[in-house]
C-alpha positions in Angstrom: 49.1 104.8 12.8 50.4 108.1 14.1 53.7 109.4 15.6 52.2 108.6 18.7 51.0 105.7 18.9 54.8 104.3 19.1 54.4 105.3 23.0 53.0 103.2 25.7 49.9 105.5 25.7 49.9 105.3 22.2 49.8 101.4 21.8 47.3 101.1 24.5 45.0 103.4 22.6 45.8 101.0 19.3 45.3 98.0 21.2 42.3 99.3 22.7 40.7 100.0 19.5 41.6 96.6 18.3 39.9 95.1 21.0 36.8 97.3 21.2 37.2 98.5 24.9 38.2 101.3 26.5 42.0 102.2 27.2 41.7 102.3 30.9 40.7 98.2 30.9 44.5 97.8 29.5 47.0 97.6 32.3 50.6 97.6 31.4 50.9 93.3 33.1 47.9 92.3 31.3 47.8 89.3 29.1 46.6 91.0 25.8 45.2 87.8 24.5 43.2 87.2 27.8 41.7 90.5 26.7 40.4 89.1 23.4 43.4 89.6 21.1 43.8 87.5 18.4 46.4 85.9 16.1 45.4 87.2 13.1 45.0 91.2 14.5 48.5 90.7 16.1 49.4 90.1 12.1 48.1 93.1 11.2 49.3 95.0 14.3 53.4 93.7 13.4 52.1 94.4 9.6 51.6 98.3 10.6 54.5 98.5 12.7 57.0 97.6 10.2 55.6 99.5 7.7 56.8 102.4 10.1 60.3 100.8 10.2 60.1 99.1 13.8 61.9 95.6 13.7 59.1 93.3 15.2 58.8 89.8 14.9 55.3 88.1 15.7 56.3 85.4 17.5 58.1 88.0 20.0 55.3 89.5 20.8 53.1 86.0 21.3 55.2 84.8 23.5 55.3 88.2 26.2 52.1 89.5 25.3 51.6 92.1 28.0 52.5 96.5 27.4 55.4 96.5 29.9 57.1 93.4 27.5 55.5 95.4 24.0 57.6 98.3 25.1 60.7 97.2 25.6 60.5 94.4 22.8 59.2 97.7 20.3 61.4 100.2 22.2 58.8 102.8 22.6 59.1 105.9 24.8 57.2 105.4 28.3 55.1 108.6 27.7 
């Protein structure tokens, strides 16, 4: 994962791909798991995020699963 996915724009484009749809169907409220994501790619998500040194614990991210609580939970940039 590059330098820039650790911005909003950035995660929605990694989160898109995970999903298989296109970046603009990801709004910033939406419930990521309403939009197909599962347990196991969340895993590998939190996997490839702390391999980049972010502290990020999977059930944090279950239980707010929408950008706007990703971004401050991950403390990305808003870019």
């Amino acid at each position: 994962m590059s330098h820039a996915a650790l911005t909003l724009d950035g995660l929605r484009q990694t989160l898109a791909k995970q999903l298989e749809i296109d970046a603009s169907e990801i709004q910033n409220d939406d419930n990521l798991f309403m939009l197909g994501l599962d347990s196991v790619s969340l895993m590998t998500l939190v996997g490839q995020w702390r391999e980049q040194g972010l502290s990020v614990e999977f059930q944090d991210l279950v239980e707010e699963p929408t950008l706007n609580d990703w971004q401050q939970r991950l403390k990305l940039r808003p870019a």
